[in-house]
Biotite code that builds the C-alpha atoms (Angstrom):
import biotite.structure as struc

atoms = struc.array([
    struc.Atom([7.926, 23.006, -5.826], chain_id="A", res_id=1, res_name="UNK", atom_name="CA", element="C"),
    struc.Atom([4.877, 24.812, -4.324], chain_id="A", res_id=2, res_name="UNK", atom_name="CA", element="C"),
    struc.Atom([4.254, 24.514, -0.802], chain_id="A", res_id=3, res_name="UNK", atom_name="CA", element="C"),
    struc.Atom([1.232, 21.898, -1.235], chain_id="A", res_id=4, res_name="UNK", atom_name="CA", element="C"),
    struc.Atom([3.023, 19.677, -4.249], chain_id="A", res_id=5, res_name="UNK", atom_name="CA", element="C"),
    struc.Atom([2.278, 15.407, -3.546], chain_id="A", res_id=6, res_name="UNK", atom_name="CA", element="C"),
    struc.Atom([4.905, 13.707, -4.795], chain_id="A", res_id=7, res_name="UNK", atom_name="CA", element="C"),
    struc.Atom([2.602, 10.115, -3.893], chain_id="A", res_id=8, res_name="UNK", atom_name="CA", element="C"),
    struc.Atom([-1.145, 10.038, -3.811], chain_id="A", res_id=9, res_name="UNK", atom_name="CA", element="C"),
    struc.Atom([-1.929, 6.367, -4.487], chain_id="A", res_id=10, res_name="UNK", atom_name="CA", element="C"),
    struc.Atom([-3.100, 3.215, -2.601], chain_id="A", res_id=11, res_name="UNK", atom_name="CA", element="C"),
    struc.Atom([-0.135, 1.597, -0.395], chain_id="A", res_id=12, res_name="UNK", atom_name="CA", element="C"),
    struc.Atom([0.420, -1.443, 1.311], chain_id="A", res_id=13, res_name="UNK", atom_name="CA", element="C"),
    struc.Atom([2.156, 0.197, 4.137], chain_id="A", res_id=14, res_name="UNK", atom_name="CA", element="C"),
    struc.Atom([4.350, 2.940, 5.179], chain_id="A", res_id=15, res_name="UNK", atom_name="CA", element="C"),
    struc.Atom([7.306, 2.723, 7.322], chain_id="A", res_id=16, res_name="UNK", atom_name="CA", element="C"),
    struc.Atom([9.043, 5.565, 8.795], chain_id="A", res_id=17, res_name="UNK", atom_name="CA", element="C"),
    struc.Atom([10.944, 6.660, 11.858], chain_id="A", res_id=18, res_name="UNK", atom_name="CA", element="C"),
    struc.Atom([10.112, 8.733, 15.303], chain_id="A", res_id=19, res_name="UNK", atom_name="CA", element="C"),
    struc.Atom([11.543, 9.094, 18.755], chain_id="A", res_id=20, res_name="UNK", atom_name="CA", element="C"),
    struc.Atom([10.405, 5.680, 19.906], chain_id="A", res_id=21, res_name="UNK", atom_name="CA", element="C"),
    struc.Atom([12.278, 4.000, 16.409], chain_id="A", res_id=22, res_name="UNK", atom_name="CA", element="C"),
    struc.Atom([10.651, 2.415, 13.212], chain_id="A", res_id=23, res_name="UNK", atom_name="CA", element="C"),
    struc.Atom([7.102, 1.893, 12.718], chain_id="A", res_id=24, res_name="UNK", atom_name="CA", element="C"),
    struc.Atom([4.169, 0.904, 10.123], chain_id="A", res_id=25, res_name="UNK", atom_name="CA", element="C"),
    struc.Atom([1.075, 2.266, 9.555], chain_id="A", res_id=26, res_name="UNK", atom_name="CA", element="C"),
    struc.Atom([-0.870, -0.543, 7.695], chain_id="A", res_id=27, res_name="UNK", atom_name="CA", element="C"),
    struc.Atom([-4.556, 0.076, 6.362], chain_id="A", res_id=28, res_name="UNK", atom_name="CA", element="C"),
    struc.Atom([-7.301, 0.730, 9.008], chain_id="A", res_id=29, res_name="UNK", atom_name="CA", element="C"),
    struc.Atom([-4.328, 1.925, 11.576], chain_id="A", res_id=30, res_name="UNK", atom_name="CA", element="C"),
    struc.Atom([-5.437, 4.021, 14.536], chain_id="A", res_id=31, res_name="UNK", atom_name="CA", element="C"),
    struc.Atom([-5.572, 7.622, 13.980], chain_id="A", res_id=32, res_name="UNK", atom_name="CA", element="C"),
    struc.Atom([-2.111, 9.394, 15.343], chain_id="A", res_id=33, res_name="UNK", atom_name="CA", element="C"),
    struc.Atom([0.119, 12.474, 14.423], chain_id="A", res_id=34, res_name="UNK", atom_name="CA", element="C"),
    struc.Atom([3.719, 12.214, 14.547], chain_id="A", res_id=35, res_name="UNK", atom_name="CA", element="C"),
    struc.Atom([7.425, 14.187, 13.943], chain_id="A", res_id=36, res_name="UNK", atom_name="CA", element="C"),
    struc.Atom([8.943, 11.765, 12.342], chain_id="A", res_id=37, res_name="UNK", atom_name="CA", element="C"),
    struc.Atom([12.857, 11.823, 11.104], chain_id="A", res_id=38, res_name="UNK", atom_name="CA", element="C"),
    struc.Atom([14.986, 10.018, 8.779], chain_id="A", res_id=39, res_name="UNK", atom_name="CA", element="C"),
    struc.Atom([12.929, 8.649, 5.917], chain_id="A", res_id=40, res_name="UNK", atom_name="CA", element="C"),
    struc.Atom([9.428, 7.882, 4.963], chain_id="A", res_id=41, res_name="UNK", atom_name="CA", element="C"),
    struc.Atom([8.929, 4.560, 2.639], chain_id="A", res_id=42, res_name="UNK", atom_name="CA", element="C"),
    struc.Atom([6.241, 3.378, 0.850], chain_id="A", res_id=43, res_name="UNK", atom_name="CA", element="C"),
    struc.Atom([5.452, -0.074, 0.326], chain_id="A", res_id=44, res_name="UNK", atom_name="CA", element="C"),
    struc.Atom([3.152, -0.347, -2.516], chain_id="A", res_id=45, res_name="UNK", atom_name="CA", element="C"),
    struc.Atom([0.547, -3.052, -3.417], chain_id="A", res_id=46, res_name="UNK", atom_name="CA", element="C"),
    struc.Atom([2.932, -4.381, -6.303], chain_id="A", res_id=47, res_name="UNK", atom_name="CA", element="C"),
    struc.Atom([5.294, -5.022, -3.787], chain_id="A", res_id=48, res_name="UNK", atom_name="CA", element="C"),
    struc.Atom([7.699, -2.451, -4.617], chain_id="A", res_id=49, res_name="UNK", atom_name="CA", element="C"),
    struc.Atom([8.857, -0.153, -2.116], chain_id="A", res_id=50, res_name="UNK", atom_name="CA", element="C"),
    struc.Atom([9.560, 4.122, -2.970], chain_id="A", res_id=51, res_name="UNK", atom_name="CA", element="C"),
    struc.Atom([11.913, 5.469, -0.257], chain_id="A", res_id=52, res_name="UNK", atom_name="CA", element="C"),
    struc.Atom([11.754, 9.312, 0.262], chain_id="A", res_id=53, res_name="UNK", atom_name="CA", element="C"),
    struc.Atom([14.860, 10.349, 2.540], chain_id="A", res_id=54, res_name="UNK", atom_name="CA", element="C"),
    struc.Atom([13.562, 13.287, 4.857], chain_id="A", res_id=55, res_name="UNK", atom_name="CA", element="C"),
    struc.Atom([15.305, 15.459, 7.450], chain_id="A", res_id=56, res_name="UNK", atom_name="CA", element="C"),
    struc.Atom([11.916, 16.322, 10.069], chain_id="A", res_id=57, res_name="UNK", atom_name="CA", element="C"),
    struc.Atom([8.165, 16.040, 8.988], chain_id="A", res_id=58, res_name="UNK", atom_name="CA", element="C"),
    struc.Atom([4.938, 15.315, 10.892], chain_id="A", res_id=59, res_name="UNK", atom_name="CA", element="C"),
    struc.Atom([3.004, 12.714, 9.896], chain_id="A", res_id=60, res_name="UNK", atom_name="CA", element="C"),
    struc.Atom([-0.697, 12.692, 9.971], chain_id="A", res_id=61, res_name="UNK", atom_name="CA", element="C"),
    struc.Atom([-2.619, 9.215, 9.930], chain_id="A", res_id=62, res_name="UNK", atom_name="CA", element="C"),
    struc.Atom([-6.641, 9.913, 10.027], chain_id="A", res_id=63, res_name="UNK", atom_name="CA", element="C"),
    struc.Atom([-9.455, 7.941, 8.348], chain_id="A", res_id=64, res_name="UNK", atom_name="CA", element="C"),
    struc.Atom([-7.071, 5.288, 6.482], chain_id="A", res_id=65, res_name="UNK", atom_name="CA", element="C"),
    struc.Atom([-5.276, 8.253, 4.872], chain_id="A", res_id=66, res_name="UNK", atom_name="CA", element="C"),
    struc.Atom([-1.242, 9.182, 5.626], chain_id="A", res_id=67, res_name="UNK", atom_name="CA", element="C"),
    struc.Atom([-0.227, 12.761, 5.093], chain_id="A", res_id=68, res_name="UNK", atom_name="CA", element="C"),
    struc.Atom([3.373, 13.965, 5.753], chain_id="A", res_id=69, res_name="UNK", atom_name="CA", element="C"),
    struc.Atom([3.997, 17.325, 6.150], chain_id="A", res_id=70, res_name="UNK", atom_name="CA", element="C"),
    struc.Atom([7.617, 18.844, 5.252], chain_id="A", res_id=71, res_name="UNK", atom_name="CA", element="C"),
    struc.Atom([9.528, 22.113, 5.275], chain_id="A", res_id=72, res_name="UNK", atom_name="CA", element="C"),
    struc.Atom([8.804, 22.264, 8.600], chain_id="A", res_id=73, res_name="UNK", atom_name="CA", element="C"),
    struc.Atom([11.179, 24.064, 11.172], chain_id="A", res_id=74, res_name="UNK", atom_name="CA", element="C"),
    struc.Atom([13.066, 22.777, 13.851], chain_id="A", res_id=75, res_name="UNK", atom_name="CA", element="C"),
    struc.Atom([12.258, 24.242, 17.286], chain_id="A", res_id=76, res_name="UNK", atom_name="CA", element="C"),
    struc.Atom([13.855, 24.240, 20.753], chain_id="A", res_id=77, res_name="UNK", atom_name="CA", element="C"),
    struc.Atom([10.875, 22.247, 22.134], chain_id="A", res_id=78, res_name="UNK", atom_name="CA", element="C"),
    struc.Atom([10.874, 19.354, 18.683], chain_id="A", res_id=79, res_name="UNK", atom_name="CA", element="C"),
    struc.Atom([14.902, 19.299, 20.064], chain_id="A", res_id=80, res_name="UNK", atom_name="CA", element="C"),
    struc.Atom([13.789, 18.791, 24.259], chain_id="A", res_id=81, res_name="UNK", atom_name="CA", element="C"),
    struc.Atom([11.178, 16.315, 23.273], chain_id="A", res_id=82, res_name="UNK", atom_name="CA", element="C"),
    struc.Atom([13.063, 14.414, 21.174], chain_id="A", res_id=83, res_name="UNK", atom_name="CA", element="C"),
    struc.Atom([16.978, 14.268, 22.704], chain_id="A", res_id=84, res_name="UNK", atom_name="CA", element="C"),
    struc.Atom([18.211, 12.123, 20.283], chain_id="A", res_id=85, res_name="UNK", atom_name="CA", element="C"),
    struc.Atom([16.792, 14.373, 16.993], chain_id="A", res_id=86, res_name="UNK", atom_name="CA", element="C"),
    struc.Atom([19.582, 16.585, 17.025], chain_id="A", res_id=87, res_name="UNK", atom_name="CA", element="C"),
    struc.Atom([22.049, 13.790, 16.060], chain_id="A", res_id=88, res_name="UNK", atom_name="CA", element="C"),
    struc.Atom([20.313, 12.677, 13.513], chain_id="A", res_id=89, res_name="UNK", atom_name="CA", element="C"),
    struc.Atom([19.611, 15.274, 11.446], chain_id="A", res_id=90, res_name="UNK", atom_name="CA", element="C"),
    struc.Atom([20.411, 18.139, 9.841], chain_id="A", res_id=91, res_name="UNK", atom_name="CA", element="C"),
    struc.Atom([18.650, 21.272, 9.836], chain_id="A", res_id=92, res_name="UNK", atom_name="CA", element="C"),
    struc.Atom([20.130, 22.768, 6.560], chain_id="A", res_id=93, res_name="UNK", atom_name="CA", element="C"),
    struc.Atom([18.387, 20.498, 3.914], chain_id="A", res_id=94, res_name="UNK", atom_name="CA", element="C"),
    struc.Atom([14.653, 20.633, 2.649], chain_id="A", res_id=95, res_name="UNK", atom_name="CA", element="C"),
    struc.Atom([14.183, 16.785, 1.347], chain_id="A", res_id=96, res_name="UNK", atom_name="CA", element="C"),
    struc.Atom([11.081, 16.529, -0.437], chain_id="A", res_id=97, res_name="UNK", atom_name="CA", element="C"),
    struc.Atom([8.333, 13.931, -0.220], chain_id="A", res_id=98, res_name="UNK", atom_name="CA", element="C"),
])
């Protein structure tokens, strides 16, 4: 898998993932924010079906009505400080794709 492989580009309802205050949405027209978010990454589509990608860390990007995840990203000392309860929850020794 190359380093800038999309395993989704399509028109969602929603996404849903996870971050250091808990679960969130990011519905169409949401405000622009970036994110490291942990756990999982789901994807509601129109149809009403839902794809669930299970991640370890990845920063989300949400800008202009568009959602881009970034994986393969490392975990640092300061991801760890900022984020107490990250180290419990994951583990740093798998690469989960999205």
């Amino acid at each position: 898998m190359s380093a800038e492989q999309s395993l989704y580009d399509s028109e969602a309802k929603a996404v849903s993932s996870v971050n250091e205050t808990g679960k969130f949405d990011v519905l169409p027209f949401h405000a622009n924010f970036i994110s490291i978010v942990i756990q999982n990454v789901a994807v509601h589509d129109r149809d009403g079906s839902k794809k669930e990608f299970p991640i370890e860390i990845a920063v989300m990007k949400v800008l202009d009505n568009e959602v881009v995840v970034f994986l393969g990203i490392e975990r640092a000392d300061f991801i760890t400080e900022a984020m107490p309860g990250l180290a419990a929850t994951t583990d740093s020794s798998s690469n989960t794709v999205v």
